[in-house]
Structure formats: structure tokens, C-alpha cells
C-alpha positions as CSV (number, residue, x, y, z in Angstrom):
1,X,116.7,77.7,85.4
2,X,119.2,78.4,83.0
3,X,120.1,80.7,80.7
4,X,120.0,78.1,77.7
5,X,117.1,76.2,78.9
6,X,114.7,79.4,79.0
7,X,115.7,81.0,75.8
8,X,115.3,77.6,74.6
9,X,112.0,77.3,76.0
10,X,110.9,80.8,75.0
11,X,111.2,79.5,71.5
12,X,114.2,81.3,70.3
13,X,115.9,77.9,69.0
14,X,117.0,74.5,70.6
15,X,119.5,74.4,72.9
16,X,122.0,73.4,70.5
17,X,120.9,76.9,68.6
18,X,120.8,78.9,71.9
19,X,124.3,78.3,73.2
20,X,125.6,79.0,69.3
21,X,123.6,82.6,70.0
22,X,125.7,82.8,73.2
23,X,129.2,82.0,71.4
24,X,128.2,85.0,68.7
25,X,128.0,87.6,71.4
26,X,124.0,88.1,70.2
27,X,122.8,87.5,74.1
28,X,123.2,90.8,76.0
29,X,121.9,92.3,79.0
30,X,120.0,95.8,79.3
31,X,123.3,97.6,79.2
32,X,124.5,96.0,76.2
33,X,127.2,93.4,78.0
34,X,127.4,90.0,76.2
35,X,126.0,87.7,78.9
36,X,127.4,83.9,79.3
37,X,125.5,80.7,79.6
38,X,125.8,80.7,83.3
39,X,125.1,83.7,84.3
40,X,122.2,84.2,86.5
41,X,118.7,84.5,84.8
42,X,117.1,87.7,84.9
43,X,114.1,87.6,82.2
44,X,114.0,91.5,82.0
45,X,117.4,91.9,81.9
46,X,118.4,89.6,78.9
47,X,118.8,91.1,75.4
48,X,118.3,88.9,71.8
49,X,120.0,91.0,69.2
50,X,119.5,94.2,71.5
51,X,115.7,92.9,72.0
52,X,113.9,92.0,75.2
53,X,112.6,88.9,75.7
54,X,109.5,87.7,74.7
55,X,106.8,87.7,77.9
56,X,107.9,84.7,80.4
57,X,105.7,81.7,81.5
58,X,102.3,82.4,82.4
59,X,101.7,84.9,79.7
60,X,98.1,85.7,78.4
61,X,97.7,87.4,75.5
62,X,94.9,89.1,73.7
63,X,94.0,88.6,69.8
64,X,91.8,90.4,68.0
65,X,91.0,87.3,65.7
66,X,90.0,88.2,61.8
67,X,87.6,86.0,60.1
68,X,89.0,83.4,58.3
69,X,91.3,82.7,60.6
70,X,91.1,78.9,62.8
71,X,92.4,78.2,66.4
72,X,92.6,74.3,65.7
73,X,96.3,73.7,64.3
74,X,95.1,70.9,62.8
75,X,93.0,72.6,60.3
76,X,94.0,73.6,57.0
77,X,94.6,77.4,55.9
78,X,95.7,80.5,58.1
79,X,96.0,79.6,61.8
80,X,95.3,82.4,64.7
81,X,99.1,81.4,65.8
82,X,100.3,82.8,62.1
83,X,99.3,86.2,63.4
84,X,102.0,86.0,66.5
85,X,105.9,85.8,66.2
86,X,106.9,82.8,64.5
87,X,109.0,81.3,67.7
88,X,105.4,81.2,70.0
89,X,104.7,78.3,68.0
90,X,108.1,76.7,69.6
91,X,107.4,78.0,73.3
92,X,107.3,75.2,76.0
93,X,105.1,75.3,77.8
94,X,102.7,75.7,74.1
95,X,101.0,78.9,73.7
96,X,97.1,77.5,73.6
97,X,94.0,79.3,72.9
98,X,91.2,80.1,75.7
99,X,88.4,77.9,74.1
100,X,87.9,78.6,69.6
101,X,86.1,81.1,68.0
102,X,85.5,79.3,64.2
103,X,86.7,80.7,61.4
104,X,84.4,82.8,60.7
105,X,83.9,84.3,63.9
106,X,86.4,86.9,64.7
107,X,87.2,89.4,67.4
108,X,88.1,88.6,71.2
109,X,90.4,85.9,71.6
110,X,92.7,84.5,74.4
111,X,96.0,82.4,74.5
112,X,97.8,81.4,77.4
113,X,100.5,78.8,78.3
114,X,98.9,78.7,82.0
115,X,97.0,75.5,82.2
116,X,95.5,76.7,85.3
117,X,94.5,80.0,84.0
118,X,93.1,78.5,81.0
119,X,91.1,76.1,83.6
120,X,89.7,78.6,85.8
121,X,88.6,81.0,82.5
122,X,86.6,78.0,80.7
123,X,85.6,76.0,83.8
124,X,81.6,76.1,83.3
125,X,81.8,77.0,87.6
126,X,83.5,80.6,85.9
127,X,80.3,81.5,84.5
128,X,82.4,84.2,82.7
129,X,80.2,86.1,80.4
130,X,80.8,86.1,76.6
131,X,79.7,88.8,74.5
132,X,79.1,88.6,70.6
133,X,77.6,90.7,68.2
134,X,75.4,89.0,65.7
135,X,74.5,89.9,62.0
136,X,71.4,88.2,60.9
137,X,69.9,87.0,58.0
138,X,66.1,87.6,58.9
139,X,64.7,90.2,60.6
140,X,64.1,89.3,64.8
141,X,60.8,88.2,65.2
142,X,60.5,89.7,68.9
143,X,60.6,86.6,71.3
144,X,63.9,85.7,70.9
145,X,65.0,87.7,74.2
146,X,62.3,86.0,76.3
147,X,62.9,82.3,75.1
148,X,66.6,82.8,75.3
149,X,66.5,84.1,78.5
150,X,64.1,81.4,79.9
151,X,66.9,78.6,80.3
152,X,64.3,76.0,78.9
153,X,66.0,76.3,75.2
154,X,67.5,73.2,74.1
155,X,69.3,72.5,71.2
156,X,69.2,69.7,68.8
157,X,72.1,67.2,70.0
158,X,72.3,68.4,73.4
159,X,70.7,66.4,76.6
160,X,70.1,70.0,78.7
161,X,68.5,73.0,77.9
162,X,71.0,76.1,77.6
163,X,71.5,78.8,80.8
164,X,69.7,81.7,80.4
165,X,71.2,84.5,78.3
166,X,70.5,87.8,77.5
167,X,69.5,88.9,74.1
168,X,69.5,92.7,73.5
169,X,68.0,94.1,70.1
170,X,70.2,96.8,68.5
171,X,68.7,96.8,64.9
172,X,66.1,94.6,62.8
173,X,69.2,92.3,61.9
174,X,71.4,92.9,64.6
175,X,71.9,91.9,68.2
176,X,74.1,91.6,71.2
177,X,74.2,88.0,72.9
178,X,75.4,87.4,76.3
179,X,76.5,83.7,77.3
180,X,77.4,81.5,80.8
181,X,78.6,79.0,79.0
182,X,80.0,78.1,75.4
183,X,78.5,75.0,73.7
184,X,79.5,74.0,70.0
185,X,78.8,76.5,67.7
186,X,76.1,78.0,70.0
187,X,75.3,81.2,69.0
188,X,74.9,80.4,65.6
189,X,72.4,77.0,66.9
190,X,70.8,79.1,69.1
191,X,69.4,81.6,66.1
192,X,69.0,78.1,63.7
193,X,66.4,77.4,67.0
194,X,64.4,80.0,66.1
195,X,64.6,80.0,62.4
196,X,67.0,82.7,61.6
197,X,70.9,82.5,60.5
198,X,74.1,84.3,61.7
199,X,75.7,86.4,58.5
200,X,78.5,87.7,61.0
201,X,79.6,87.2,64.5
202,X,81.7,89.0,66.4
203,X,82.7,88.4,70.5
204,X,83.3,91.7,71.9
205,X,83.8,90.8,75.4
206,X,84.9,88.3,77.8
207,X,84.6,88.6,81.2
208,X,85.2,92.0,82.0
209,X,87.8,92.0,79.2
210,X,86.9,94.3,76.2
211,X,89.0,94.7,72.9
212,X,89.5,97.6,73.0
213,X,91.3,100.2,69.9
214,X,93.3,97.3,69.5
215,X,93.2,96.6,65.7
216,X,92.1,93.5,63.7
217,X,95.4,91.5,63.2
218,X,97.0,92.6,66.5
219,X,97.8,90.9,69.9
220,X,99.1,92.6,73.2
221,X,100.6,90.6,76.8
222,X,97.2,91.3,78.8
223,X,99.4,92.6,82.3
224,X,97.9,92.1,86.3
225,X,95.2,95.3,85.7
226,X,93.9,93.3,82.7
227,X,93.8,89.9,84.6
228,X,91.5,91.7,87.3
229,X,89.3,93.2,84.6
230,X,88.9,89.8,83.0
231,X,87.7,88.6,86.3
232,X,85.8,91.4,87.8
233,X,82.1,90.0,86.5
């Protein structure tokens, strides 16, 4: 591929806008020469303005998603891609998120611009666990762990009962929910099921995958250890 057609792809401008970048000297390589058009492609290598390139294809990123924020860019206020570099909106292949979190759900979320990846992380076969923290309105009457567990729970709209998940206690009006699986607003149905409401939720883990001290806000490129520890569950 070409020089022009990756930093082009990357997001930094059209093509038109890339080759005007070259012209200016701006392109560089590690050692500060200006690189040319043609010269050969070597991601780590090229400089923007004395700045590496953005990650290549295939990246995966990690966001730690704050409430009020929504992954659909077709809903109206702040957008989870406002929180990344203004060029990822512009990156071909697009930079999509792994599945939603609502908007007032925050904490562990994915974007990748691997089709495949994205497949094989949401492909109900996966069975990735999905880990939330929930804040509760009412106090837990004491038989949510068993029905929840029991895979005969089925919600209102839905033609099969949920898979079992695992429910642990960690305060009158607080709890740790373990998912297979990730129906429509789920966790917040599943508590509506037994007559309770979700104040706050919060997905701590996905996969193997944990946040973290990364801080509310923040994103990082998830490298080949994290990939493994997403998968190792």
C-alpha cells in the first residue's frame, strides 16, 4: 500500500490532503528525514509532525466509557467516539464499538476496526463473560441468585428464557452480575423481572479483560498480551 493511501486511511486527511502534508516536509521517518510519497511503507517508521502513527489496521482499543456518553452515532448528544482523536472517526476501515453499553452505563468498552474480531468477541458461540456492577433501587430480596442462575428466566419480549448467570451479593443494594450473552438492555430487564431497578451500572470485565487504573475518559491500543487475556475464559 502506499504511503498516501494509508495515511489517508488512518484518517489523517484525504488523499488530496495527505500528499499536500508530503509537499510541506511534515511526513518524516523516525530519524527525522522528510519521507516521499513513494517510499516504502513502514507504519513504525513514519512521523506526522514528529508523531507516530496512529495504531494500524486491526487495532482494538479499550474505553473506559463515562455515563452519559452513547455508542450509536446516530444518537443525539456526546458520542463514545468524541472521547478518541478526532481523525478515528475518518479511519477506513471505521473504528466500531464491540456491542453498546447505553448511556447511562459506563465503564468497559471495546472498539475495533477488525470485523472478524468483533465477530468472534460478540458471537453468542463466545460465551465471553460480561461483568457489571449494579446499584439498586430496593434492597435484594434473596432469590435473585438462584432464579437467575436457573436459565428458566425469561423476559418480557423475548421467545427463550435467558442462560444462567451468576448473581453475587456484595451489599443490600449492590451486586455483581455475570452474563453469556447480552440481550437488550438486560441487566436492567433482568432486575425489572424481579421487581427491583438499576440506579447505576457499571461493566467491569469482559472476558478475561479488566479495566484496570485506567481512568474514566481514557482509551489505550489493547497489544497481543491483552488479546490473550480477553480470551483466556
Amino acid at each position: 500500500m502506499k504511503l498516501v493511501k494509508h495515511l489517508a486511511n488512518l484518517g489523517y486527511g484525504s488523499r488530496k490532503q495527505v500528499r499536500q502534508m508530503f509537499r510541506e516536509g511534515r511526513i518524516t521517518n523516525a530519524a527525522g528525514d522528510v519521507l516521499y510519497a513513494d517510499d516504502p511503507l513502514v507504519h513504525e517508521d513514519v512521523r506526522v509532525d514528529g508523531a507516530p502513527l496512529d495504531p494500524p489496521p486491526g487495532v482494538l482499543l479499550m474505553l473506559h466509557k463515562p455515563v452519559g456518553y452513547t455508542c450509536s452515532t446516530r444518537d443525539l448528544g456526546p458520542l463514545v467516539h468524541d472521547l478518541l482523536p478526532p481523525r478515528f472517526r475518518l479511519r477506513s476501515p471505521v473504528l466500531s464499538t464491540v456491542g453498546r453499553l447505553d448511556r447511562d452505563t459506563s465503564g468497559l468498552l471495546l472498539l475495533t476496526d477488525d470485523g472478524q474480531l468483533l465477530h468472534r468477541i460478540i458471537a453468542p458461540k463466545s460465551k465471553l463473560p460480561k461483568v457489571y456492577r449494579a446499584t439498586l433501587a430496593e434492597d435484594l430480596r434473596g432469590d435473585e441468585a438462584a432464579l437467575f442462575a436457573s436459565g428458566t428466566l425469561q423476559l418480557h419480549g423475548d421467545s427463550t428464557p435467558l442462560l444462567p448467570a451468576k448473581l453475587e451479593p456484595l451489599g443490600p443494594r449492590l451486586a455483581r452480575l455475570t452474563l453469556h450473552e447480552g440481550r437488550y438492555h438486560q441487566v436492567r430487564r433482568m432486575f425489572a423481572a424481579v421487581g427491583n431497578h438499576v440506579l447505576a451500572l457499571h461493566r467491569e470485565q469482559i472476558g478475561g479483560l479488566t479495566l484496570g487504573d485506567l481512568p474514566q475518559g481514557q482509551w489505550r491500543v489493547l497489544d497481543d498480551a491483552d488479546r490473550a487475556q480477553l480470551f483466556s475464559v
